[in-house]
C-alpha positions in Angstrom: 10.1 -9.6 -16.5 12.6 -6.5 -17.2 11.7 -2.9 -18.4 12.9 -3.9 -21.6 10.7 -6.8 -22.5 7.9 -5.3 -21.3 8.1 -2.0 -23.6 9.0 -3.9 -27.0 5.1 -3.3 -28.0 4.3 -0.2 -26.2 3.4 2.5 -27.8 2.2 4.8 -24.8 3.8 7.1 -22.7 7.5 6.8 -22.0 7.7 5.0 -18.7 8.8 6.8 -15.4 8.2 10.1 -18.2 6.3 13.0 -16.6 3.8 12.5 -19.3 3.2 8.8 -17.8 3.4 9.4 -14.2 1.3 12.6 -13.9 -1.4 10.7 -16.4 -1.5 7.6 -13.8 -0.9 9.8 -10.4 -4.4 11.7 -11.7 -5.9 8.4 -12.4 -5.4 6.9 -9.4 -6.7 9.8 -7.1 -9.9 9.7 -9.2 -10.3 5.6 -8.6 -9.7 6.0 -4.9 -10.0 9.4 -3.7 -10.0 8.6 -0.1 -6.7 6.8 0.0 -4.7 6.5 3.0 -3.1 4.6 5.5 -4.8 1.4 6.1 -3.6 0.6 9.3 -5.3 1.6 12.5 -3.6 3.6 15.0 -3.8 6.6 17.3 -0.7 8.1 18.0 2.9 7.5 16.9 3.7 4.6 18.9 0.7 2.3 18.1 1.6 3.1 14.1 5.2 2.1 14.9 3.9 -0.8 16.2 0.8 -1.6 13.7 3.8 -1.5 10.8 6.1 -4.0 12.3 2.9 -6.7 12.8 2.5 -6.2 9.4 5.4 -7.4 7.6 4.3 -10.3 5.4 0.6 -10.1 7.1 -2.4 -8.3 5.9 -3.3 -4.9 7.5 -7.0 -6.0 8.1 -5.5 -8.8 10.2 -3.3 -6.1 12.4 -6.2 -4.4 12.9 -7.8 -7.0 14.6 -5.1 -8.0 16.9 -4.3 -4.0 17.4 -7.9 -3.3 18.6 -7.2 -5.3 22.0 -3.5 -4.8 21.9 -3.2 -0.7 22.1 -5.9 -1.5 24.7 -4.1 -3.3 26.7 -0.5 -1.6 26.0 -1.1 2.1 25.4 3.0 3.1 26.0 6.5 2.4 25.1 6.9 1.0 29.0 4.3 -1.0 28.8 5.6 -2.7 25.6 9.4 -2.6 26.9 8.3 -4.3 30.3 6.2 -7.0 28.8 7.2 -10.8 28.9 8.7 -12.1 25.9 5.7 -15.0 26.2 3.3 -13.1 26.6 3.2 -10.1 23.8 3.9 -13.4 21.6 0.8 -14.6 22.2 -0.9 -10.9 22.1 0.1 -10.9 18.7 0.6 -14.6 17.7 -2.3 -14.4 15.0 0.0 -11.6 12.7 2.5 -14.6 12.1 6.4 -14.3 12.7 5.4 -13.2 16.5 8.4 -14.2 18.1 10.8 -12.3 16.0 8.0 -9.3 16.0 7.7 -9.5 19.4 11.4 -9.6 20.6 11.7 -6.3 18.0 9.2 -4.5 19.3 10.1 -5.1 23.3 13.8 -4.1 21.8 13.1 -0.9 19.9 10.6 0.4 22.7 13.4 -0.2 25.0 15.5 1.5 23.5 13.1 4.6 22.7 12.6 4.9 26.8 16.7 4.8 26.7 17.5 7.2 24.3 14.5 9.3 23.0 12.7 10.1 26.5 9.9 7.7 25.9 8.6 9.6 22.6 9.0 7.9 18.7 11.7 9.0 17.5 10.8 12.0 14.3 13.9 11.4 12.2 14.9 8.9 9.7 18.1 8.1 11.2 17.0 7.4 14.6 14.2 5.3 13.1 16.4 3.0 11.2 18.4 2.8 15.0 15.3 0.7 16.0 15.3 -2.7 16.2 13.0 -4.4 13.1 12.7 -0.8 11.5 13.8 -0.6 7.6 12.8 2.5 5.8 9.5 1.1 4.9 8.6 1.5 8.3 10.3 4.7 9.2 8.9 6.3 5.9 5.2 4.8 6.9 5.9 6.4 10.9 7.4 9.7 9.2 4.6 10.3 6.6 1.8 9.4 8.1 2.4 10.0 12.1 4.9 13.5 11.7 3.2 14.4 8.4 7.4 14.5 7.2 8.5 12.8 3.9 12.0 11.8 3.6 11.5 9.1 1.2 8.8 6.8 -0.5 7.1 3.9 1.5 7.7 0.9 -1.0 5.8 -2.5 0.3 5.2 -5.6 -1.7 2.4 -3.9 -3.8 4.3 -0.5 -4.4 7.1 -2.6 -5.7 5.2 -5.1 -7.9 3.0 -2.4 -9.6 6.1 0.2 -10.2 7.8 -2.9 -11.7 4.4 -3.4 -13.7 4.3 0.5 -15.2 8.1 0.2 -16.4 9.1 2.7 -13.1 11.7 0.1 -12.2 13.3 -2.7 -13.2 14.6 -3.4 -9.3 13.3 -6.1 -6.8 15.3 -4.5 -3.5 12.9 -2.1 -2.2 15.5 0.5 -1.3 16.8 0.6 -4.7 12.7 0.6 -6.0 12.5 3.1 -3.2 15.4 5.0 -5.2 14.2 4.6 -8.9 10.9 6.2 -7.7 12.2 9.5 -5.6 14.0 9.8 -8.8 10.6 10.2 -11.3 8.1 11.5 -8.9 7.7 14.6 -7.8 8.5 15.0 -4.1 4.8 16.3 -3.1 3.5 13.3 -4.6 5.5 10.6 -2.5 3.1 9.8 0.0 0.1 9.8 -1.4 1.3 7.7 -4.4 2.0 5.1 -2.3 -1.0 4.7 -0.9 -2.9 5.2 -3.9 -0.6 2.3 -5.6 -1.6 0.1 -2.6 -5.2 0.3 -3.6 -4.8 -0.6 -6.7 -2.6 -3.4 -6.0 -5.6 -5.0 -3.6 -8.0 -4.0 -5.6 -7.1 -4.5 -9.5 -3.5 -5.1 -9.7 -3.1 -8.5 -8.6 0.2 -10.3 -7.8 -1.4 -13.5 -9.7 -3.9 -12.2 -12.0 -4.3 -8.7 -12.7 -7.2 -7.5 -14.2 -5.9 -5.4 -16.7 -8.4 -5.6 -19.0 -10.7 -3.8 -16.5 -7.9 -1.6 -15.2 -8.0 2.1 -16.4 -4.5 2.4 -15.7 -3.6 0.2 -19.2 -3.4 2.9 -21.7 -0.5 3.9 -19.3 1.0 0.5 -18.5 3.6 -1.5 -20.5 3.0 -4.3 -19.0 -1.2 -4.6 -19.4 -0.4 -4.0 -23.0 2.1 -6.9 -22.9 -0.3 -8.9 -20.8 -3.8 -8.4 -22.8 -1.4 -9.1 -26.3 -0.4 -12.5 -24.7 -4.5 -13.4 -23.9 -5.2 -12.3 -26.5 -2.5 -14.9 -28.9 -3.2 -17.2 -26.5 -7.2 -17.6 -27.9 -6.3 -17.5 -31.2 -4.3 -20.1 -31.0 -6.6 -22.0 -28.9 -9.3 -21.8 -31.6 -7.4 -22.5 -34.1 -6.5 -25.9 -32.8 -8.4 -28.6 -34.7 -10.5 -31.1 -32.4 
C-alpha cells in the first residue's frame, strides 16, 4: 500500500511533517517511557553478537540462548577459535545458525586481526564485518558507544514508518534514508526503539489494533484501516438472509 493511497482520506497531519512526527515522537514516549534496547548484553561484543542472532528471530529468544552463551564465550578469541560445529549448536535454537555462526567466528576474526581485539566504534569498520548491515552497526553504535550515525530500521521500524505515510520504501537503507531525512537527529535512537514497542505491542504486522492505538489521529493508515471495518459491517448487515 503506497503513501498515496493511504492519505486519499486523511485529514490529519501532513505525513513525515514536523507537526506529525513531533505529535507521535511525544506520544510514544508517554506509552512506553522506559524504551530501550531489548536485547541483553554487557559490553560491546556480546551486543554485536546478540544483534546478529537476531536476524529473523525474536529478541526474547536471543536472550535465552545469550544467557549461557556470553557465559561460556566472554571474548572475541573465544568466539574466533570456536569450532564451526560447535557454536552452531550453542546457538542452533535462534534459527539460520550455520550462516550466524560462520559470521560471527568471521567478523571476530577479523576484529582480533585488525582492531586489537576491541569492536570496532565506527560505521565503516562495522559494515567491514562479516553479517554486519547498518542495522547492526547503528544498533552496536547507539546503544554500546552511545554514537548515532544513522537510524536502526528492523522489520517493525520499517512496517510502522510505512504505516504513518514516513515512507513509501521497503529496502531498509532507503527507509533508513526517508527517516534521517524527517526526524530530527536527537531523536533517532530513541524513536526506534519506541517504534519497536509499538510494533510488538499494538502495531501488528497482521492485525493492528488501531482502533485501540492512540497513535490513529496521527496515522494515515489507521484512518484508512478503521474506514475499511467500518464499510466492511455495513455492508455485512445490509445483506439479506
Amino acid at each position: 500500500m503506497n503513501q498515496t493511497n493511504l492519505t486519499t482520506s486523511y485529514t490529519g497531519p501532513t505525513p513525515g511533517s514536523p507537526e506529525q512526527v513531533h505529535a507521535i515522537i511525544a506520544e510514544l514516549r508517554r506509552l512506553y517511557p522506559d524504551a530501550t534496547c531489548s536485547l541483553d548484553f554487557a559490553n560491546p561484543l556480546e551486543l554485536l553478537v546478540a544483534t546478529q542472532l537476531s536476524a529473523q528471530c525474536t529478541d526474547e529468544r536471543v536472550n535465552v540462548v545469550t544467557k549461557q552463551l556470553f557465559q561460556k564465550y566472554r571474548s572475541a578469541e573465544d568466539f574466533a577459535s570456536a569450532s564451526q560445529e560447535e557454536l552452531e549448536q550453542d546457538i542452533r535454537s535462534t534459527g539460520f545458525y550455520r550462516n550466524k555462526a560462520r559470521n560471527i567466528r568471521s567478523a571476530c576474526q577479523r576484529i582480533l586481526s585488525d582492531f586489537h581485539g576491541e569492536v570496532p566504534q565506527t560505521m565503516t569498520d562495522l559494515l567491514s564485518l562479516a553479517g554486519v548491515a547498518r542495522k547492526t552497526a547503528n544498533v552496536v553504535l547507539g546503544n554500546a558507544f552511545h554514537i548515532v550515525e544513522g537510524f536502526v530500521v528492523d522489520t517493525h521500524v520499517g512496517r510502522l514508518s510505512r504505516r504513518l505515510g514516513w515512507t513509501s520504501n521497503d529496502d531498509p537503507v532507503k527507509v533508513e534514508q526517508d527517516l534521517m531525512r524527517i526526524i530530527p537527529q536527537q531523536d533517532w535512537l530513541d524513536l526506534s526503539h519506541l517504534l519497536i514497542f509499538h510494533g510488538r505491542a499494538v502495531c501488528d504486522a497482521r492485525k493492528p489494533l488501531c482502533e485501540q492505538c492512540t497513535l490513529a489521529q496521527w496515522c494515515p493508515s489507521a484512518f484508512h484501516a478503521v474506514t475499511n471495518k467500518t464499510s466492511n459491517k455495513t455492508k455485512e448487515s445490509s445483506t439479506p438472509l
